[in-house]
PDB file with SEQRES, HELIX, SHEET and CRYST1 records, atoms N, CA, C and O in Angstrom:
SEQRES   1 A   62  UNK UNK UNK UNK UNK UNK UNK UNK UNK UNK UNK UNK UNK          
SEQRES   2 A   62  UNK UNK UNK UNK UNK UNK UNK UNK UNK UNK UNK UNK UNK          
SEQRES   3 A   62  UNK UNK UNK UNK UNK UNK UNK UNK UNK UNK UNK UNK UNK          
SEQRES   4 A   62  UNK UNK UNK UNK UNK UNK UNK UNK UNK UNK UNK UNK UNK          
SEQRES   5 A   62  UNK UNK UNK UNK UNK UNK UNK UNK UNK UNK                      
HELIX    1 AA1 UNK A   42  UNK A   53  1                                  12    
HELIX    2 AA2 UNK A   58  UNK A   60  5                                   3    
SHEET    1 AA1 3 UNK A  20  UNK A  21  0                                        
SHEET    2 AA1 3 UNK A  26  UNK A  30 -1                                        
SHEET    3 AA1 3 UNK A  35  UNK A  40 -1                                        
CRYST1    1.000    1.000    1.000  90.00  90.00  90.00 P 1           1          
ATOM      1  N   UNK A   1       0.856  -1.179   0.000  1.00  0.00           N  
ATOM      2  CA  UNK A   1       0.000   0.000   0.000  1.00  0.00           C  
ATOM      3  C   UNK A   1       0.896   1.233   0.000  1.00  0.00           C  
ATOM      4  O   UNK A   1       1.445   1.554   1.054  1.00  0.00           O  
ATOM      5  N   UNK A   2       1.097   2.007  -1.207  1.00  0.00           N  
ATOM      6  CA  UNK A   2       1.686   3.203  -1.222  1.00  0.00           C  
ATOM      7  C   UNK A   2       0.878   4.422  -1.050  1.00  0.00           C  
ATOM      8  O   UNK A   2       1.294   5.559  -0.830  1.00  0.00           O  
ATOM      9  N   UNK A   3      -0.543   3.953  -1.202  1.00  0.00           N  
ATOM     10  CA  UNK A   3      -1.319   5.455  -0.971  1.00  0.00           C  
ATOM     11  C   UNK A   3      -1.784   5.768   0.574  1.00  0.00           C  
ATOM     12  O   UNK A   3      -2.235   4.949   1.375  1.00  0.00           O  
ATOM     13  N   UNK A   4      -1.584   6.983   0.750  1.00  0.00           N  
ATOM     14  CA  UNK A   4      -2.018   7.524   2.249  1.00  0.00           C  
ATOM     15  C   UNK A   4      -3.410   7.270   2.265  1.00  0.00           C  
ATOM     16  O   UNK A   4      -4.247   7.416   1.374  1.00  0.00           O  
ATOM     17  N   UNK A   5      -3.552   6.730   3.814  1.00  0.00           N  
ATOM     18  CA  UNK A   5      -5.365   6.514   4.220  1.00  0.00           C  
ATOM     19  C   UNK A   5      -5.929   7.664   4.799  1.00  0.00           C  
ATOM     20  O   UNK A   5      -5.160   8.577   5.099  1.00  0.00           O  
ATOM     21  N   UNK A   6      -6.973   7.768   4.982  1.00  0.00           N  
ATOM     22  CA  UNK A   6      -7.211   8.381   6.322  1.00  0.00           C  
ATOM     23  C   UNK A   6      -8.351   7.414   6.930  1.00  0.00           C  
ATOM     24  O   UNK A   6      -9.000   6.482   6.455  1.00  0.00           O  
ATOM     25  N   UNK A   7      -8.301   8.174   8.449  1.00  0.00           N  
ATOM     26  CA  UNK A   7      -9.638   7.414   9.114  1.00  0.00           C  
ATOM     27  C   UNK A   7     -10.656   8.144   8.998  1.00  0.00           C  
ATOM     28  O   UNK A   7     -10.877   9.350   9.105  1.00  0.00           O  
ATOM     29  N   UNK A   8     -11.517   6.831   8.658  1.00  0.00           N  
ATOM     30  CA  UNK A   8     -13.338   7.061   8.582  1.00  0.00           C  
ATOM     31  C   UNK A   8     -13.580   7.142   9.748  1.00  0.00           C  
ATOM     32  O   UNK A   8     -13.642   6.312  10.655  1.00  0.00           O  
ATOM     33  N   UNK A   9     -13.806   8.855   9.650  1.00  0.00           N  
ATOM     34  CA  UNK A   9     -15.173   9.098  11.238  1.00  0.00           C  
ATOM     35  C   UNK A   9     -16.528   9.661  11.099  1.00  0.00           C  
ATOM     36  O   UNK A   9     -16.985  10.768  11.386  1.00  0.00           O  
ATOM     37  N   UNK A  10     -17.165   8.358  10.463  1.00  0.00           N  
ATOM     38  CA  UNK A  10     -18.380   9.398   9.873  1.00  0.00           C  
ATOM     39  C   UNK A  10     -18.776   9.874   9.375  1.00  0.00           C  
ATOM     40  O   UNK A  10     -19.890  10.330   9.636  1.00  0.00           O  
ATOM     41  N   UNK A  11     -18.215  10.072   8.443  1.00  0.00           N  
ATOM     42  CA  UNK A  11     -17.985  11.069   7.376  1.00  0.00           C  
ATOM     43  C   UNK A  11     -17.971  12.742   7.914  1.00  0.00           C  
ATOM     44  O   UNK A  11     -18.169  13.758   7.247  1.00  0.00           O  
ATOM     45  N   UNK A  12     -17.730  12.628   9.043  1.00  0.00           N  
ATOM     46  CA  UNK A  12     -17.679  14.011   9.763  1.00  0.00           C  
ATOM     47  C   UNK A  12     -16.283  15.182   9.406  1.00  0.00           C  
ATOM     48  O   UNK A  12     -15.264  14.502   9.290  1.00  0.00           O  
ATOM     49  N   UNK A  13     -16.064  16.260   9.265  1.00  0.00           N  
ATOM     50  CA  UNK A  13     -14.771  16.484   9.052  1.00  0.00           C  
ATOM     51  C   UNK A  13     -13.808  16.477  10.524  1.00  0.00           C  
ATOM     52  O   UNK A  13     -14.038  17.383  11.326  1.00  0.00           O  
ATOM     53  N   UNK A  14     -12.984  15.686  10.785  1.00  0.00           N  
ATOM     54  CA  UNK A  14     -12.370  15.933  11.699  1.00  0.00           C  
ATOM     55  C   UNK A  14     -10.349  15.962  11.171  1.00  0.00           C  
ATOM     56  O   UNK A  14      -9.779  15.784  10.094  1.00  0.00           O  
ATOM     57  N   UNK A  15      -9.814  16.302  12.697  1.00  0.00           N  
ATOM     58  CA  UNK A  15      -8.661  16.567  12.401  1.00  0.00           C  
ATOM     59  C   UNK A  15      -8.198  15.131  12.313  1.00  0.00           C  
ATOM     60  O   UNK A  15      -8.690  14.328  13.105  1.00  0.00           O  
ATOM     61  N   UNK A  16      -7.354  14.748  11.481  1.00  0.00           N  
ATOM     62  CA  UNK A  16      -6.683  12.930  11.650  1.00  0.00           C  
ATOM     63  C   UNK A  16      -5.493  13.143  10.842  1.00  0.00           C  
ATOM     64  O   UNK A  16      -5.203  14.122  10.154  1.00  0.00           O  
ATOM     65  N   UNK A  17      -4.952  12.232  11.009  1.00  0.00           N  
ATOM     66  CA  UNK A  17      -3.522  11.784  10.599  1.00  0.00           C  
ATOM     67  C   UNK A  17      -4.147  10.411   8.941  1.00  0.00           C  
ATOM     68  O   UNK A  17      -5.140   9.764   8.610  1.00  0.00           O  
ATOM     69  N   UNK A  18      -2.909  10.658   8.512  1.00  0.00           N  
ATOM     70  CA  UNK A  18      -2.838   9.315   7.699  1.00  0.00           C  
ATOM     71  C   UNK A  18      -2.472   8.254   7.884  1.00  0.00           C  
ATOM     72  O   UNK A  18      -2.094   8.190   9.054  1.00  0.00           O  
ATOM     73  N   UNK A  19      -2.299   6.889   7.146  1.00  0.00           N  
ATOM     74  CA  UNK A  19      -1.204   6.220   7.106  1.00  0.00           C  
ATOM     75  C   UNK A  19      -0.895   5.613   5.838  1.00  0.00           C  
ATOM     76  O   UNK A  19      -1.631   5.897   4.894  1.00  0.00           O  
ATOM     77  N   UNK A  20       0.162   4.752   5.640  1.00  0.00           N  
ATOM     78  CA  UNK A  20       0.624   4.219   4.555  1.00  0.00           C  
ATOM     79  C   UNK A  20       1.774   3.292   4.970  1.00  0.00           C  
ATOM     80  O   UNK A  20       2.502   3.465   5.948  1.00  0.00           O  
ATOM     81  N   UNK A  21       1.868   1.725   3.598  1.00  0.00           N  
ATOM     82  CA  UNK A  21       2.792   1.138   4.648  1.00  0.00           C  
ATOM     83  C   UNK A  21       4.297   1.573   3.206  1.00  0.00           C  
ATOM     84  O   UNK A  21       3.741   1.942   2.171  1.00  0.00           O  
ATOM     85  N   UNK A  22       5.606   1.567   3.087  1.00  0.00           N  
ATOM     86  CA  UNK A  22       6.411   1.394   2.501  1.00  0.00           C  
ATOM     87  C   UNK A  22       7.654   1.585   2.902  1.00  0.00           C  
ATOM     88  O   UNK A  22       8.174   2.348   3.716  1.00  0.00           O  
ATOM     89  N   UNK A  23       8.180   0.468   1.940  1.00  0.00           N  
ATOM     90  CA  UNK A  23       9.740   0.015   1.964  1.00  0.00           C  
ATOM     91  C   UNK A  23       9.658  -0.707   3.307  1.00  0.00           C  
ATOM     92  O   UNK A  23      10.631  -0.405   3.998  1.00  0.00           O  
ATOM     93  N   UNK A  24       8.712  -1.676   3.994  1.00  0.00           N  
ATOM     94  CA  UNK A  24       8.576  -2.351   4.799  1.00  0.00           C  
ATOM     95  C   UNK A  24       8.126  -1.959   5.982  1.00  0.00           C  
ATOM     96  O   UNK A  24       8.064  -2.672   6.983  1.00  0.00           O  
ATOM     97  N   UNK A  25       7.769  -0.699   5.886  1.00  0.00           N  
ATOM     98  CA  UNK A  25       7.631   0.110   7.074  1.00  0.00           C  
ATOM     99  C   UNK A  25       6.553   0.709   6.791  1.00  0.00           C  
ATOM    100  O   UNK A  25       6.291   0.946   5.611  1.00  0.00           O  
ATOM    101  N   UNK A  26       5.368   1.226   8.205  1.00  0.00           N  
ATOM    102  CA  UNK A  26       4.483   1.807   8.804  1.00  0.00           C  
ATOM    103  C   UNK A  26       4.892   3.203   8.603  1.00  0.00           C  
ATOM    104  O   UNK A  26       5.822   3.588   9.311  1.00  0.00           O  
ATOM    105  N   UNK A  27       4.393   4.004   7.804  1.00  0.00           N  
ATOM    106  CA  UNK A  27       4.275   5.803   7.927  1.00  0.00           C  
ATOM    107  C   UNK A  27       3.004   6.132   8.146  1.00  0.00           C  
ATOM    108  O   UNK A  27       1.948   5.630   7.760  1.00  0.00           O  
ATOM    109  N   UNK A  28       3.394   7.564   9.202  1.00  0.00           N  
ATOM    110  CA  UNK A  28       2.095   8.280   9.042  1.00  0.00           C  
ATOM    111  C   UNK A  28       2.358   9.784   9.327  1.00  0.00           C  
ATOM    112  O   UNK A  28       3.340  10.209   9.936  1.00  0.00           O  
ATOM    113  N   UNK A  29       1.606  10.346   8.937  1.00  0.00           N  
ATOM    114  CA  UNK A  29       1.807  11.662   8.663  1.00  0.00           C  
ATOM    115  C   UNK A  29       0.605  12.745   8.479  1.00  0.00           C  
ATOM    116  O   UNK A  29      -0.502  12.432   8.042  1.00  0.00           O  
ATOM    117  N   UNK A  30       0.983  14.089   8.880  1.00  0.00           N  
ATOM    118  CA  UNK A  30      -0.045  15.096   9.102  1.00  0.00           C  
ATOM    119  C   UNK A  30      -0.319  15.851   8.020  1.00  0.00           C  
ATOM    120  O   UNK A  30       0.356  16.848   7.763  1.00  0.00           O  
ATOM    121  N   UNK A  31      -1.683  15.322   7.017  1.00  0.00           N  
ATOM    122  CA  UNK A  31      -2.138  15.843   5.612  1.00  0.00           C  
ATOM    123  C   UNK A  31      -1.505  17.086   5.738  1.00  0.00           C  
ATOM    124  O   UNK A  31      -0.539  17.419   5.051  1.00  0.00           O  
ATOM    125  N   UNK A  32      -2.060  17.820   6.652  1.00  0.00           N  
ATOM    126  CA  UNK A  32      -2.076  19.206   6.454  1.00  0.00           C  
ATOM    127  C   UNK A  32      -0.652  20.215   5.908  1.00  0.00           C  
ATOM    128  O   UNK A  32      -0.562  21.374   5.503  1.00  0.00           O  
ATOM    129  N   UNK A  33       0.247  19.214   6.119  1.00  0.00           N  
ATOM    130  CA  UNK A  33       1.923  19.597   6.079  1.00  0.00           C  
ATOM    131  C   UNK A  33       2.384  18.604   5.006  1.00  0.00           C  
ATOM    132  O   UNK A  33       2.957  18.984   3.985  1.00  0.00           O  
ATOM    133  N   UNK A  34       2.151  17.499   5.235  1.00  0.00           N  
ATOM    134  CA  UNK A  34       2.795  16.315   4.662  1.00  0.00           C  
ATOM    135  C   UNK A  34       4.054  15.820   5.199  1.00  0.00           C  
ATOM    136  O   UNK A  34       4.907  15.208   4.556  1.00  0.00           O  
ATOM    137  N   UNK A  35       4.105  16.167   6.552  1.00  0.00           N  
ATOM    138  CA  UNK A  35       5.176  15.489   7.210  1.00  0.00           C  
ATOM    139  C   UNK A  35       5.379  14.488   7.496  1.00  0.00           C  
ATOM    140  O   UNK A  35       4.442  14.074   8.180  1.00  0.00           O  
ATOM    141  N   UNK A  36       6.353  13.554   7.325  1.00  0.00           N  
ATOM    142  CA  UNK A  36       6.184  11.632   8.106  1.00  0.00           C  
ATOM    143  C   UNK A  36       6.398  12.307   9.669  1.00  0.00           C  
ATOM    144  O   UNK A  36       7.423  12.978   9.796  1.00  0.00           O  
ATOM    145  N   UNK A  37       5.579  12.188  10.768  1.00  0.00           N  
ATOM    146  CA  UNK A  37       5.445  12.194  11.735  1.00  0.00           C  
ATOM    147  C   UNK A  37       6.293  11.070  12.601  1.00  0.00           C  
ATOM    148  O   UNK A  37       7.217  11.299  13.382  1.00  0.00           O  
ATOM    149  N   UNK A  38       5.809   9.985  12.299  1.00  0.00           N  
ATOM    150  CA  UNK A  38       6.054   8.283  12.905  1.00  0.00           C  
ATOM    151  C   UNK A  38       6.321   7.742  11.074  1.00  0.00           C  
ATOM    152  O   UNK A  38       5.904   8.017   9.948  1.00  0.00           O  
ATOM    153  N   UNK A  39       7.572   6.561  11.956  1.00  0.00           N  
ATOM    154  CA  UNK A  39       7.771   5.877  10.987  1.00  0.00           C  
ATOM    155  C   UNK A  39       8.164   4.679  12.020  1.00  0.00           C  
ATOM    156  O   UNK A  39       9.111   4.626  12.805  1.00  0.00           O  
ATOM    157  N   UNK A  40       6.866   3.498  11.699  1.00  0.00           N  
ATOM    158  CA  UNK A  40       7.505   2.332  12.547  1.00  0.00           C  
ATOM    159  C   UNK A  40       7.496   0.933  11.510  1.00  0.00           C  
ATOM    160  O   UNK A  40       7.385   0.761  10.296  1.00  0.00           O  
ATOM    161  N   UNK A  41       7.665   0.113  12.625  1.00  0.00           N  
ATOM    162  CA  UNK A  41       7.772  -1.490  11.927  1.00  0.00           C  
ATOM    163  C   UNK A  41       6.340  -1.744  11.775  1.00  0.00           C  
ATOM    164  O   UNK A  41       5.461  -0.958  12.129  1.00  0.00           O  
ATOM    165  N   UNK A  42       6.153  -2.871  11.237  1.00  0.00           N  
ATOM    166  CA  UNK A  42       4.502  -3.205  10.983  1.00  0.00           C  
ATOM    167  C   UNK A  42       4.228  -4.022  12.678  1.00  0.00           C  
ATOM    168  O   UNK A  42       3.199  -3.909  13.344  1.00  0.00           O  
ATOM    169  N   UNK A  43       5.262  -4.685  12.996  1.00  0.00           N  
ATOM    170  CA  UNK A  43       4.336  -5.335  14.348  1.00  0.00           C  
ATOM    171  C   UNK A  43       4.665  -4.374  15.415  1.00  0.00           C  
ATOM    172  O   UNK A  43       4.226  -4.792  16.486  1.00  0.00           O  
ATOM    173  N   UNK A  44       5.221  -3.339  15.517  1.00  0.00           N  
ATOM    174  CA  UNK A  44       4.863  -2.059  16.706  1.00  0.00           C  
ATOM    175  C   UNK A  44       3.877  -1.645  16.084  1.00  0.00           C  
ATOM    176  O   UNK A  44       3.009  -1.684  16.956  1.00  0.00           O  
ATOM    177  N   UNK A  45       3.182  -1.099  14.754  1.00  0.00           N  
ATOM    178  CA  UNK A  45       1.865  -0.899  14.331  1.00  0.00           C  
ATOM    179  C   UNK A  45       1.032  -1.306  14.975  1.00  0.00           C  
ATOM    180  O   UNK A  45       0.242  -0.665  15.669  1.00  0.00           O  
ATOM    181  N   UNK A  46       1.141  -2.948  14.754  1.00  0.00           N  
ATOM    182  CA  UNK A  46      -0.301  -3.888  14.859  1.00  0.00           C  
ATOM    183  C   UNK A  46      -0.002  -3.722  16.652  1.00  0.00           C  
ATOM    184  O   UNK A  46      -0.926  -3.250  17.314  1.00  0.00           O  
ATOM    185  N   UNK A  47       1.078  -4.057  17.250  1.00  0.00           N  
ATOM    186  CA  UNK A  47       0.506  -3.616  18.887  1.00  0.00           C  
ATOM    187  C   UNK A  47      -0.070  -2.467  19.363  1.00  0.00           C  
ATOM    188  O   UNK A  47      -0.973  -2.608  20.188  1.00  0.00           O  
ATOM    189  N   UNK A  48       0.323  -1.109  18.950  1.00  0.00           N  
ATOM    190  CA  UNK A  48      -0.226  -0.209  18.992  1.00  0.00           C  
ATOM    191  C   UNK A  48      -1.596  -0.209  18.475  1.00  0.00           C  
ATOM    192  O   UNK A  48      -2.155   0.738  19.027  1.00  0.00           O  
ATOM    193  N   UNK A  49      -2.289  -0.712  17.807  1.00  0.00           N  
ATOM    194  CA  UNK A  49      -3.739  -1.143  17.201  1.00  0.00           C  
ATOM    195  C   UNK A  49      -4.222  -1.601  17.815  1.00  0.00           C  
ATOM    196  O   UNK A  49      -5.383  -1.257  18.039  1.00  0.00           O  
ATOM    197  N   UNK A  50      -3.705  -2.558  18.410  1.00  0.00           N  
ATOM    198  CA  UNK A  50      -4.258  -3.582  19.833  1.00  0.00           C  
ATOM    199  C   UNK A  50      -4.581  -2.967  21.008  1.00  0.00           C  
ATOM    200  O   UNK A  50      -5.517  -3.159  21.784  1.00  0.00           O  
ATOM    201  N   UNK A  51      -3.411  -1.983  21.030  1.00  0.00           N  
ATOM    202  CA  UNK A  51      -3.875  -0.840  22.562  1.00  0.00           C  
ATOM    203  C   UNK A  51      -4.565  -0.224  22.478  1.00  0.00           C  
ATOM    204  O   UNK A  51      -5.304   0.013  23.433  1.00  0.00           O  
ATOM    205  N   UNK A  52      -4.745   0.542  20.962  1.00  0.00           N  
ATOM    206  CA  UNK A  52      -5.961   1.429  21.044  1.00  0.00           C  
ATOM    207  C   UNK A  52      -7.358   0.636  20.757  1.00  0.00           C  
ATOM    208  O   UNK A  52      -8.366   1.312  20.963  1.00  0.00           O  
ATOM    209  N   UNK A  53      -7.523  -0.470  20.387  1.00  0.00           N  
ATOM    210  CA  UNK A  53      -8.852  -1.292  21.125  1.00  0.00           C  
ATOM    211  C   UNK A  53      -9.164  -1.793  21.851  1.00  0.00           C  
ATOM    212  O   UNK A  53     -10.324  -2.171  22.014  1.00  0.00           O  
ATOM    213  N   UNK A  54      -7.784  -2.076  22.912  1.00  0.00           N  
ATOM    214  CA  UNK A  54      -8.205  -2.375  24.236  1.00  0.00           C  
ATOM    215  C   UNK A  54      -8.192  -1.099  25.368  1.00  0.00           C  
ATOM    216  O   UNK A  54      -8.074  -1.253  26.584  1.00  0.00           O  
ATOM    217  N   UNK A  55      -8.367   0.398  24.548  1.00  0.00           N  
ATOM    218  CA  UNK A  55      -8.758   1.022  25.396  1.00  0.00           C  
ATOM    219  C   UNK A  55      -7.590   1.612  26.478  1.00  0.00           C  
ATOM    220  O   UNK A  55      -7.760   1.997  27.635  1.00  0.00           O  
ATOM    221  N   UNK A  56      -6.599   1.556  25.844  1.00  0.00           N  
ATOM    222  CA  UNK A  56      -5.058   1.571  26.619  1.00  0.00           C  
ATOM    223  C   UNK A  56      -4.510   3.196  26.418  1.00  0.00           C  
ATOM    224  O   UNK A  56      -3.502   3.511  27.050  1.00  0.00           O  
ATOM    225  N   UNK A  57      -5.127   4.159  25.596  1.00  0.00           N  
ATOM    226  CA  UNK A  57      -5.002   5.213  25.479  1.00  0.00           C  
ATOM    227  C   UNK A  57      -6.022   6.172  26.020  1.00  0.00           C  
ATOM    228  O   UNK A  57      -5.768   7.343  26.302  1.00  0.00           O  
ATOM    229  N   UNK A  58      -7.424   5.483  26.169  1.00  0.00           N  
ATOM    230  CA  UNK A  58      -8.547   6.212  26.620  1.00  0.00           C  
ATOM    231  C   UNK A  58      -8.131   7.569  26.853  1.00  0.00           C  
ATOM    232  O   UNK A  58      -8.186   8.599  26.180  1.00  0.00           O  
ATOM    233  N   UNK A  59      -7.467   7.120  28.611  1.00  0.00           N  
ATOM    234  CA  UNK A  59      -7.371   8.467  29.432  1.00  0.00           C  
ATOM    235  C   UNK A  59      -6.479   9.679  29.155  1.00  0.00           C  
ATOM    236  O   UNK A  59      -6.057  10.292  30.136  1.00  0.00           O  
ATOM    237  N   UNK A  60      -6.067  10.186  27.644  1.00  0.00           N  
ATOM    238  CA  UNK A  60      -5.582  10.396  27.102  1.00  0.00           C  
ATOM    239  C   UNK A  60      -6.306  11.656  26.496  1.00  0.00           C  
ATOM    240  O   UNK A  60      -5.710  12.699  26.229  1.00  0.00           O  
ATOM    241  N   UNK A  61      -7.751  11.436  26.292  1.00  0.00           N  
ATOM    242  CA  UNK A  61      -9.095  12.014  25.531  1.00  0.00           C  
ATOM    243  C   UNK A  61      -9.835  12.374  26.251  1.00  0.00           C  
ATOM    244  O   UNK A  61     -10.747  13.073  25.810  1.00  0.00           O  
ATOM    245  N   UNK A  62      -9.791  12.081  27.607  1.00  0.00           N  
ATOM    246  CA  UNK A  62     -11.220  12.194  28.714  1.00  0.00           C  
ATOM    247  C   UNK A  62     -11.239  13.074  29.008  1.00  0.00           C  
ATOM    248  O   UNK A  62     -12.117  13.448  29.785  1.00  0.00           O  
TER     249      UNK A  62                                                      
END                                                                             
């Protein structure tokens, strides 16, 4: 996957980040600039995915 995502919220406009995976690696970055922000491995990705559905960032937003 070379093209940047964004997340579906609804179709609401909100502020979000992208992502994209290349050259073996997890990027993501802030549309608004086009900066790579984070650049990780794919399985620190997928754990980090895991935390944020088990709710491991919550208190973060509250």
């Amino acid at each position: 996957m070379n093209d940047w995502k964004k997340a579906s919220l609804g179709g609401e406009a909100h502020e979000s980040l992208e992502v994209r995976t290349a050259d073996d690696m997890v990027e993501i970055r802030d549309p608004d600039t086009g900066d790579i922000i984070v650049r990780t491995t794919p399985r620190k990705w997928a754990a980090f995915l895991l935390g944020v559905k088990a709710g491991e960032f919550d208190h973060f937003v509250a």
